[in-house]
C-alpha positions in Angstrom: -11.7 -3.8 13.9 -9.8 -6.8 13.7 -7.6 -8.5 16.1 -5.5 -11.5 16.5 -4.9 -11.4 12.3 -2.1 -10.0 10.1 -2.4 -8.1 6.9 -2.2 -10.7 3.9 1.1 -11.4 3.2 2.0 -14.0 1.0 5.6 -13.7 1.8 5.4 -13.8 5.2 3.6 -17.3 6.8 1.8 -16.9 10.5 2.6 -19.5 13.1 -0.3 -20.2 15.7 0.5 -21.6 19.0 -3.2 -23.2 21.1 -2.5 -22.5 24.7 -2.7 -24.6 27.4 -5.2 -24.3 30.7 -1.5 -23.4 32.8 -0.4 -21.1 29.9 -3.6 -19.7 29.6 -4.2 -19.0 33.0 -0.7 -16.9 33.5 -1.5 -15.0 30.8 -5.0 -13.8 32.3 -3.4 -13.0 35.6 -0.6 -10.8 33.7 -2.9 -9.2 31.8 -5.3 -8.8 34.5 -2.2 -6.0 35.8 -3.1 -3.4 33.1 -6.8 -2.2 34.8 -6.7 0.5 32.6 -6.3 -1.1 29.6 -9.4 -3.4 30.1 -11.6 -2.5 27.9 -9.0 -2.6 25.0 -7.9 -6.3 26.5 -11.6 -7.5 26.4 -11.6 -7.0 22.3 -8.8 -9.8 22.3 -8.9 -13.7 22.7 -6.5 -15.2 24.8 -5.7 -18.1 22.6 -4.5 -18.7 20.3 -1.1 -16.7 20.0 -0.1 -16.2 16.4 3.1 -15.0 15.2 5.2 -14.3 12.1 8.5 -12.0 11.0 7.5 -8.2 11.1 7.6 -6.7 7.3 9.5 -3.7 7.1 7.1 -1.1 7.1 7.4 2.4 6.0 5.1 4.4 8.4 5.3 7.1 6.5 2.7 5.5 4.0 -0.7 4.8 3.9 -1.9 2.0 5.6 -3.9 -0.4 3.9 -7.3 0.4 2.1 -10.5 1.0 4.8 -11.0 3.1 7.6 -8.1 3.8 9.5 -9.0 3.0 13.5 -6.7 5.6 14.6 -8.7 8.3 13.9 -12.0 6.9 14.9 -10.6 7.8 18.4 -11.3 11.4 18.3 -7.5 11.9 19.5 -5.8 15.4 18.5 -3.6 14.0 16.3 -5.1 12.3 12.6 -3.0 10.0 10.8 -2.5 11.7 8.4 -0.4 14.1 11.3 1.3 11.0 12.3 2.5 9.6 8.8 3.8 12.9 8.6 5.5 13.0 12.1 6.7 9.4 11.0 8.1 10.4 7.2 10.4 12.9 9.6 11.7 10.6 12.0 12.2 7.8 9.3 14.5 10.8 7.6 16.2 11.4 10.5 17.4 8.0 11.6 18.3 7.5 7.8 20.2 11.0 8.2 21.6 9.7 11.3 23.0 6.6 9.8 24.1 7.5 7.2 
C-alpha cells in the first residue's frame, strides 16, 4: 500500500506543502477525533500535504495494474462488484443529465 503519492500522471503536476510545528499540531488533534479510524490514520504521515487537480476517473474501469487493496479486506463486496455498481450509477447520472 502506498500513501501520501498519486498515480503517475504526467498531465497532472503535485503540489507539496511542509507543515509547520502549529499546523502540524492542529492537524494531530483533529485527527486524533476519529478513534476509530486509528489504525488506518497511523499508515499516513502528517507532513507533508500534497495536492493536485483530480483526473476524471471512470470508476467503472479497472484500476491500475497490481493488487487491488480493496479486496484484500475480506469485505462482502469485490471490486469487481463495485466497478459494476459504479458502471450503473455513472449511466444513471449520464441518463439523468441528459
Amino acid at each position: 500500500m502506498a500513501t501520501g503519492a498519486f498515480w503517475p500522471d504526467a498531465g497532472r503536476r503535485a503540489a507539496v506543502a511542509h507543515l509547520d510545528q502549529g499546523a502540524l499540531a492542529r492537524k494531530g488533534a483533529a485527527l486524533s477525533c476519529y478513534r476509530s479510524q486509528a489504525d488506518i490514520i497511523r499508515l499516513f504521515s502528517p507532513d507533508p500535504e500534497t495536492y493536485r487537480l483530480a483526473p476524471r476517473y471512470n470508476f467503472a474501469n479497472k484500476p491500475p495494474p497490481g493488487l487491488y487493496l480493496y479486496d484484500s479486506f475480506g469485505w462482502t463486496i469485490t471490486s469487481t462488484q463495485w466497478q459494476r455498481h459504479a458502471a450503473r450509477a455513472l449511466a444513471q447520472i449520464e441518463k439523468t443529465a441528459a
